[in-house]
Backbone atoms as SQL, in Angstrom:
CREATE TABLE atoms (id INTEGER PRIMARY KEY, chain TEXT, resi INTEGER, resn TEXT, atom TEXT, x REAL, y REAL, z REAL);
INSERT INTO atoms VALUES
  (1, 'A', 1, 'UNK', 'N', -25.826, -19.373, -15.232),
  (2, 'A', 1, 'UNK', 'CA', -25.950, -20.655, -14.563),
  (3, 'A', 1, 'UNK', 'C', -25.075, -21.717, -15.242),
  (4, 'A', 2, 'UNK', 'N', -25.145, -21.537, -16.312),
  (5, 'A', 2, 'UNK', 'CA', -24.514, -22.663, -17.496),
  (6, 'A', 2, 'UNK', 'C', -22.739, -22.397, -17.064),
  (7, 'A', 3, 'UNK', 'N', -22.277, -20.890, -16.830),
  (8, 'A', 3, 'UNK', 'CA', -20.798, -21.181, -16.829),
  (9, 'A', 3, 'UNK', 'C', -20.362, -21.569, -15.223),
  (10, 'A', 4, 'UNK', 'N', -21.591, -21.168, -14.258),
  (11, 'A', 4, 'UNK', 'CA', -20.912, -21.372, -12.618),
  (12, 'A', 4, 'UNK', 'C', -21.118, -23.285, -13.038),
  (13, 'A', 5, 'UNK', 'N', -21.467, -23.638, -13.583),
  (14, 'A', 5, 'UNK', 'CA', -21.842, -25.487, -13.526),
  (15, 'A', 5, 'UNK', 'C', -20.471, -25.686, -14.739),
  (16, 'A', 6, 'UNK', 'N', -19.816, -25.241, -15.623),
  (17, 'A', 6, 'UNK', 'CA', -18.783, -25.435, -16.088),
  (18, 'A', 6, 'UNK', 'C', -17.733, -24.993, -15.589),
  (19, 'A', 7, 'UNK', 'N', -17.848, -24.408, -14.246),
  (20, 'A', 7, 'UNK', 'CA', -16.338, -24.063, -13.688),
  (21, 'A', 7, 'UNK', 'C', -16.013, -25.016, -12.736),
  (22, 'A', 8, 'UNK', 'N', -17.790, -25.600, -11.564),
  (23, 'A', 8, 'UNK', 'CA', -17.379, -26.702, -11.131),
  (24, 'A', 8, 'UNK', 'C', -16.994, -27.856, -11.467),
  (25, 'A', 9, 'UNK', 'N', -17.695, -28.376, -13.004),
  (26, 'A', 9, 'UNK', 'CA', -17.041, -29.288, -13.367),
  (27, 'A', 9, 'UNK', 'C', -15.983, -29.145, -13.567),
  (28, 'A', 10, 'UNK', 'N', -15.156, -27.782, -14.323),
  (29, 'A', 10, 'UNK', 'CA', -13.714, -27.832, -14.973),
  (30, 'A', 10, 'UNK', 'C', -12.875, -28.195, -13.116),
  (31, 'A', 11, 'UNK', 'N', -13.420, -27.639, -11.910),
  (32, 'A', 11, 'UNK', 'CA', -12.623, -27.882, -10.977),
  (33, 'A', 11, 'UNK', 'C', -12.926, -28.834, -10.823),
  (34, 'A', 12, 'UNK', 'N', -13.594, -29.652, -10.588),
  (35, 'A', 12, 'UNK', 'CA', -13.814, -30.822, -10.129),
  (36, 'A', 12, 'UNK', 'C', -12.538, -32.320, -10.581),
  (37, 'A', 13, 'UNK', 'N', -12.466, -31.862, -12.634),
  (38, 'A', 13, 'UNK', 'CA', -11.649, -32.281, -12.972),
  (39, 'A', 13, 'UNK', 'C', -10.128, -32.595, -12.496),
  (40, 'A', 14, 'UNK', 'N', -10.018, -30.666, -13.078),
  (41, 'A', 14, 'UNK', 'CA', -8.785, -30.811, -12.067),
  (42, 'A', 14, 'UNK', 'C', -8.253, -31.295, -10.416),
  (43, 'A', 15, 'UNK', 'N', -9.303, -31.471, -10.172),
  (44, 'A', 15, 'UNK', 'CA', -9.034, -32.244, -8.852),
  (45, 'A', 15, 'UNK', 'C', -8.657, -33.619, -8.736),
  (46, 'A', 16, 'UNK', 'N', -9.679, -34.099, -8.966),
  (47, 'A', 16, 'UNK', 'CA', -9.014, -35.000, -9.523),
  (48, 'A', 16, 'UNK', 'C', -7.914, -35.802, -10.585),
  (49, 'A', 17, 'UNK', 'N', -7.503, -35.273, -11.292),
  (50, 'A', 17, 'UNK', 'CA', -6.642, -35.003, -12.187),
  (51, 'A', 17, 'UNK', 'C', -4.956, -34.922, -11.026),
  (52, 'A', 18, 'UNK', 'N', -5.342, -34.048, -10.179),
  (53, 'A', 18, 'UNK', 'CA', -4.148, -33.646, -9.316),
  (54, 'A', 18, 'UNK', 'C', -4.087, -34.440, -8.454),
  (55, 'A', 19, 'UNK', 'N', -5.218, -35.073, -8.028),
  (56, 'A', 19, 'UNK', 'CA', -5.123, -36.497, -7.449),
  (57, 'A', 19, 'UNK', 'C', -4.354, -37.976, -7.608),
  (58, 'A', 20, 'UNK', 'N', -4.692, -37.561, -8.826),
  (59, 'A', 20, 'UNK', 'CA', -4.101, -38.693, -9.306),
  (60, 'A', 20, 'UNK', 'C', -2.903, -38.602, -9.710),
  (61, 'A', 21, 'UNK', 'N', -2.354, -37.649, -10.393),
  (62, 'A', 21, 'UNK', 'CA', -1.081, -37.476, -10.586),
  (63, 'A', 21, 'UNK', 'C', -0.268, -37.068, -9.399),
  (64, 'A', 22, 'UNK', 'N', -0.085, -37.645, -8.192),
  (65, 'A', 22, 'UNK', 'CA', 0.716, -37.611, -7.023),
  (66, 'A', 22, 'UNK', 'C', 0.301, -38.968, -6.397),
  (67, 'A', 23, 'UNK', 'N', -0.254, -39.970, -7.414),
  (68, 'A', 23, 'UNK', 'CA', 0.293, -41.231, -6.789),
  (69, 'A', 23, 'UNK', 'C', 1.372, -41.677, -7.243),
  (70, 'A', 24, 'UNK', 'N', 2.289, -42.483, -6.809),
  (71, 'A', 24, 'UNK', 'CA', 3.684, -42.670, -7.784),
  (72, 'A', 24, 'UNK', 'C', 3.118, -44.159, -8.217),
  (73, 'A', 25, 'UNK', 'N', 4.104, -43.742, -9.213),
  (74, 'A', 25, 'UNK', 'CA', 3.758, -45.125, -10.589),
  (75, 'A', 25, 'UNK', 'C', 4.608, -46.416, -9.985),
  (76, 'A', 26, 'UNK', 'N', 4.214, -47.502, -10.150),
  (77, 'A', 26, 'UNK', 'CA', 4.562, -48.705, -9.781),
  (78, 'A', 26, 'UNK', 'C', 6.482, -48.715, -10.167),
  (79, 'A', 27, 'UNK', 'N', 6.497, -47.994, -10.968),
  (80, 'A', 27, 'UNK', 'CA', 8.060, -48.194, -11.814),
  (81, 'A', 27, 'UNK', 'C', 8.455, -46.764, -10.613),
  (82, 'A', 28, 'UNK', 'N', 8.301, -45.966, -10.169),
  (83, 'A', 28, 'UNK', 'CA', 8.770, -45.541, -9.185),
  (84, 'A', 28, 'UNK', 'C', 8.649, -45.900, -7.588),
  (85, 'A', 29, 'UNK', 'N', 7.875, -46.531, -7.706),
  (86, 'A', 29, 'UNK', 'CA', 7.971, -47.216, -6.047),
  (87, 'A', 29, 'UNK', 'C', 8.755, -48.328, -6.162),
  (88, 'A', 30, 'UNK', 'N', 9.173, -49.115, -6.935),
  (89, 'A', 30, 'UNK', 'CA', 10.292, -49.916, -7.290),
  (90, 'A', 30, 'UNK', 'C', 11.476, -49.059, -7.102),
  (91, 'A', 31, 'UNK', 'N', 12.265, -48.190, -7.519),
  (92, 'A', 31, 'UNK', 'CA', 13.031, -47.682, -7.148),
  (93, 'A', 31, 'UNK', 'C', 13.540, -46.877, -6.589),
  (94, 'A', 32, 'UNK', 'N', 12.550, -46.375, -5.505),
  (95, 'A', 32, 'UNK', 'CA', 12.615, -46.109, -4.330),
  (96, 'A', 32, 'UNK', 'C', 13.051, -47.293, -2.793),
  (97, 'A', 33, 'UNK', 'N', 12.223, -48.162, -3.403),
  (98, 'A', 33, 'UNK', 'CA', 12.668, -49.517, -2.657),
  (99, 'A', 33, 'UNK', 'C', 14.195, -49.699, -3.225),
  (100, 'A', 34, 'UNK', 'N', 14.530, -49.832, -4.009),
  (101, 'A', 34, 'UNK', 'CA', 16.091, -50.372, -4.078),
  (102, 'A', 34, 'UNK', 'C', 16.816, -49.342, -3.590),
  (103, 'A', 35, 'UNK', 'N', 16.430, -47.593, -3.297),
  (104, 'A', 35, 'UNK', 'CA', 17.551, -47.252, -2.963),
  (105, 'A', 35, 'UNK', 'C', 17.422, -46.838, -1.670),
  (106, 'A', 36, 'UNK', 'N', 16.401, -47.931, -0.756),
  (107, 'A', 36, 'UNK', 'CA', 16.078, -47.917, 0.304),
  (108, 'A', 36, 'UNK', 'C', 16.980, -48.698, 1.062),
  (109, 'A', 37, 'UNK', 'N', 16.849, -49.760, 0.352),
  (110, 'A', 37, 'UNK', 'CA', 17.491, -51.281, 1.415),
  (111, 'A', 37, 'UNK', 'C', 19.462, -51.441, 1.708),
  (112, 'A', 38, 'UNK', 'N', 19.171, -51.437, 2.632),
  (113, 'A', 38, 'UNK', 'CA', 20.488, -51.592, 3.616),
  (114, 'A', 38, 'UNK', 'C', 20.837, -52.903, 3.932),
  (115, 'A', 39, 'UNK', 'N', 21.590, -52.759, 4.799),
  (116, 'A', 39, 'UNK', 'CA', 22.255, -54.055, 5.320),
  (117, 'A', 39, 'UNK', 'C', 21.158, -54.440, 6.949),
  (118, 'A', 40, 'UNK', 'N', 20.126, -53.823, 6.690),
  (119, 'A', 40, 'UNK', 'CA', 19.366, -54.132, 7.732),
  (120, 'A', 40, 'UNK', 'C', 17.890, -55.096, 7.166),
  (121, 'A', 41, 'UNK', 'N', 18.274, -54.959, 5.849),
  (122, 'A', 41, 'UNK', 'CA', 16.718, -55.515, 4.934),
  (123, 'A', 41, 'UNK', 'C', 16.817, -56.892, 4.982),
  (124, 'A', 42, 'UNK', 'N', 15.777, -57.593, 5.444),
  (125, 'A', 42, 'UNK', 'CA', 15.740, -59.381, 5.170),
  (126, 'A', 42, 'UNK', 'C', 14.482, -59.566, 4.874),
  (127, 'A', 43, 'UNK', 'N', 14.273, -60.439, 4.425),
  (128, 'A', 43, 'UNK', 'CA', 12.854, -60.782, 3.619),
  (129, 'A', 43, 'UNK', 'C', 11.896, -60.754, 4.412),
  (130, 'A', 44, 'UNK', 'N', 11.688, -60.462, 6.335),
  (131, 'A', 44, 'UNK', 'CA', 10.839, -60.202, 6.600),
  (132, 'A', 44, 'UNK', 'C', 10.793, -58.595, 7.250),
  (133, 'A', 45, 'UNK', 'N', 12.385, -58.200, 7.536),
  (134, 'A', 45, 'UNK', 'CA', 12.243, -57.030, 7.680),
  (135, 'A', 45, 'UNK', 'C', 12.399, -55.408, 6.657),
  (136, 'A', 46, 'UNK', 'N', 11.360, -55.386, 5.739),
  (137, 'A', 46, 'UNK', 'CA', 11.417, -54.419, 4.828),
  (138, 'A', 46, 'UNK', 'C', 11.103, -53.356, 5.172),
  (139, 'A', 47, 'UNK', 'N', 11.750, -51.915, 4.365),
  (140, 'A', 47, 'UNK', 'CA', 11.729, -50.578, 4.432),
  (141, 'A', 47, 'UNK', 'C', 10.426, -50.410, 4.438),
  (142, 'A', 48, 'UNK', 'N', 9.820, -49.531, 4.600),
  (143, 'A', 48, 'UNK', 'CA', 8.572, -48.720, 5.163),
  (144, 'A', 48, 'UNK', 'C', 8.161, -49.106, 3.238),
  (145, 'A', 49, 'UNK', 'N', 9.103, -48.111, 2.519),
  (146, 'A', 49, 'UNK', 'CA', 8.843, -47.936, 1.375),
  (147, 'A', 49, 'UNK', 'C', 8.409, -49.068, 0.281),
  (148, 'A', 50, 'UNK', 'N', 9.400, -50.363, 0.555),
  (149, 'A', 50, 'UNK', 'CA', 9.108, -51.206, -0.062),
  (150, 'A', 50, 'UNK', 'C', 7.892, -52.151, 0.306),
  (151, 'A', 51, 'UNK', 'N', 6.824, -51.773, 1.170),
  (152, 'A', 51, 'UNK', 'CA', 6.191, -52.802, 1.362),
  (153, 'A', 51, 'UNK', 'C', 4.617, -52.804, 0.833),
  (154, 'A', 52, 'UNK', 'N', 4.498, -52.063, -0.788),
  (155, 'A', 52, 'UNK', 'CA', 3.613, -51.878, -1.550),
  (156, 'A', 52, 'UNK', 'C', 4.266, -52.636, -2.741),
  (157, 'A', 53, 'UNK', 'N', 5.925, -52.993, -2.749),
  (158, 'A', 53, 'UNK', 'CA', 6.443, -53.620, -3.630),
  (159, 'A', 53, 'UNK', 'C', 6.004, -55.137, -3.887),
  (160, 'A', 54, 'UNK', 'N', 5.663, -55.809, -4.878),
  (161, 'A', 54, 'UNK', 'CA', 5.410, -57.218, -4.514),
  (162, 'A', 54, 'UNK', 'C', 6.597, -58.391, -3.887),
  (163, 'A', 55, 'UNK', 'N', 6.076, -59.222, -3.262),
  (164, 'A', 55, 'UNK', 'CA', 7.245, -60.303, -2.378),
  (165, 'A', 55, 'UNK', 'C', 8.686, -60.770, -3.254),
  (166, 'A', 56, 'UNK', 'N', 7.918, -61.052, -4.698),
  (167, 'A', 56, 'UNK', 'CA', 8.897, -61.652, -6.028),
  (168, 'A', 56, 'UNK', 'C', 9.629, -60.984, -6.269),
  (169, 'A', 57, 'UNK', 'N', 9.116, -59.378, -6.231),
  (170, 'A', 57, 'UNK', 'CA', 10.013, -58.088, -6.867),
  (171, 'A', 57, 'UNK', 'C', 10.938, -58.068, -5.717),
  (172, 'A', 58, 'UNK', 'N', 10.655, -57.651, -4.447),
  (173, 'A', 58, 'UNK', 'CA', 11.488, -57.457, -3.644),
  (174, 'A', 58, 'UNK', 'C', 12.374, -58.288, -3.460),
  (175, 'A', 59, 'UNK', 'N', 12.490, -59.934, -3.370),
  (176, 'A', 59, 'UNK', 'CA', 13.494, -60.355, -3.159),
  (177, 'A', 59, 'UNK', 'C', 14.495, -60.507, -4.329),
  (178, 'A', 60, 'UNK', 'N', 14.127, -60.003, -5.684),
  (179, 'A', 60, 'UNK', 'CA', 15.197, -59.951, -6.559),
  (180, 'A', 60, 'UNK', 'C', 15.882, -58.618, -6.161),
  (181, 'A', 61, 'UNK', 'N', 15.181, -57.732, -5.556),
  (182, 'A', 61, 'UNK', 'CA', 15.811, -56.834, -5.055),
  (183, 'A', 61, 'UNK', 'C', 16.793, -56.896, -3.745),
  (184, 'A', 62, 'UNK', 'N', 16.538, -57.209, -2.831),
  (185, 'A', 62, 'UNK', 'CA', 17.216, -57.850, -1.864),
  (186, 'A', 62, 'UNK', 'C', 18.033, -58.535, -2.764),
  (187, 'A', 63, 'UNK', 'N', 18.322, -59.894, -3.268),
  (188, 'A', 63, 'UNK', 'CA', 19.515, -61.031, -4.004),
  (189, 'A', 63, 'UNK', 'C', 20.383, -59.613, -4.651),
  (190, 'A', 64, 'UNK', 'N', 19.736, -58.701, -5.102),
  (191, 'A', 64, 'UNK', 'CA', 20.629, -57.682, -6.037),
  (192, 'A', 64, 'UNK', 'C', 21.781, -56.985, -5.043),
  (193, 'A', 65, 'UNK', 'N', 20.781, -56.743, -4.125),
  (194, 'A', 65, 'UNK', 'CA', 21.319, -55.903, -2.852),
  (195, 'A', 65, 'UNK', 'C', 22.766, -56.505, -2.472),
  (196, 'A', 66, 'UNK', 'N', 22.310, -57.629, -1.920),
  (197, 'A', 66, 'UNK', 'CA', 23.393, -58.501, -1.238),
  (198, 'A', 66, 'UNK', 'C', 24.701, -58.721, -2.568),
  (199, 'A', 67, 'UNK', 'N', 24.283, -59.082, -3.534),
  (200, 'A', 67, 'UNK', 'CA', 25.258, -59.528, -4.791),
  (201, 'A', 67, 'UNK', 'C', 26.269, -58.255, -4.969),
  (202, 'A', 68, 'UNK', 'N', 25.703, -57.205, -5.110),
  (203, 'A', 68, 'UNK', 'CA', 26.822, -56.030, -5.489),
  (204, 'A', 68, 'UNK', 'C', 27.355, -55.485, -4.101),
  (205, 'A', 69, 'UNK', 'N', 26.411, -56.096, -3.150),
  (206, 'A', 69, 'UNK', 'CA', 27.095, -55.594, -1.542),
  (207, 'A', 69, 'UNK', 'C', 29.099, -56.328, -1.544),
  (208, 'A', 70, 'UNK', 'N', 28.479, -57.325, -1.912),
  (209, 'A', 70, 'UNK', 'CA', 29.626, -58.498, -2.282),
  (210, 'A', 70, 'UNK', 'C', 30.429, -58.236, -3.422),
  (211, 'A', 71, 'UNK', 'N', 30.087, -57.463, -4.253),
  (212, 'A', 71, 'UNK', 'CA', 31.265, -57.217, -5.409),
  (213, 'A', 71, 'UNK', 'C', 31.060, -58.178, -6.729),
  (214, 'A', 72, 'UNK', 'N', 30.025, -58.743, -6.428),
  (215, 'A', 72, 'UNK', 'CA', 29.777, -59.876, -7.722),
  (216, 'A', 72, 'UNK', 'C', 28.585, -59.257, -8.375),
  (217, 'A', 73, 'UNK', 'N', 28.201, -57.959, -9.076),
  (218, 'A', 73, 'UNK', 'CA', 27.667, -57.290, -9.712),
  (219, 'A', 73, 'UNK', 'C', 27.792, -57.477, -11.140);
């Protein structure tokens, strides 16, 4: 009895465990958004991807966008 109640817990763990490790980390949904945005991105029309990004982050992203679009990188 003692090991079928330590296998559900050990799965249980790992479940969660695997859960969680397939959310992406804030520092990767950031750069997914930058290598999202096109010449179609404006501060109200954002990529699918970027719109878990915060408003502040994104538009330094966007200003970045546009700046090296332009050659002043």
């Amino acid at each position: 009895m003692r090991i079928r109640i330590g296998v559900v817990v050990l799965a249980v763990v790992l479940l969660i465990a695997a859960f969680l490790s397939s959310i992406p980390s804030e520092a990767e949904t950031e750069a997914a958004c930058r290598r999202a945005l096109d010449n179609t991105s404006t501060a109200t029309n954002r990529p699918e991807v970027c719109l878990d990004v915060s408003a502040g982050t994104y538009r330094t992203f966007l200003l970045m966008y546009v700046l090296r679009a332009e050659g002043l990188d």
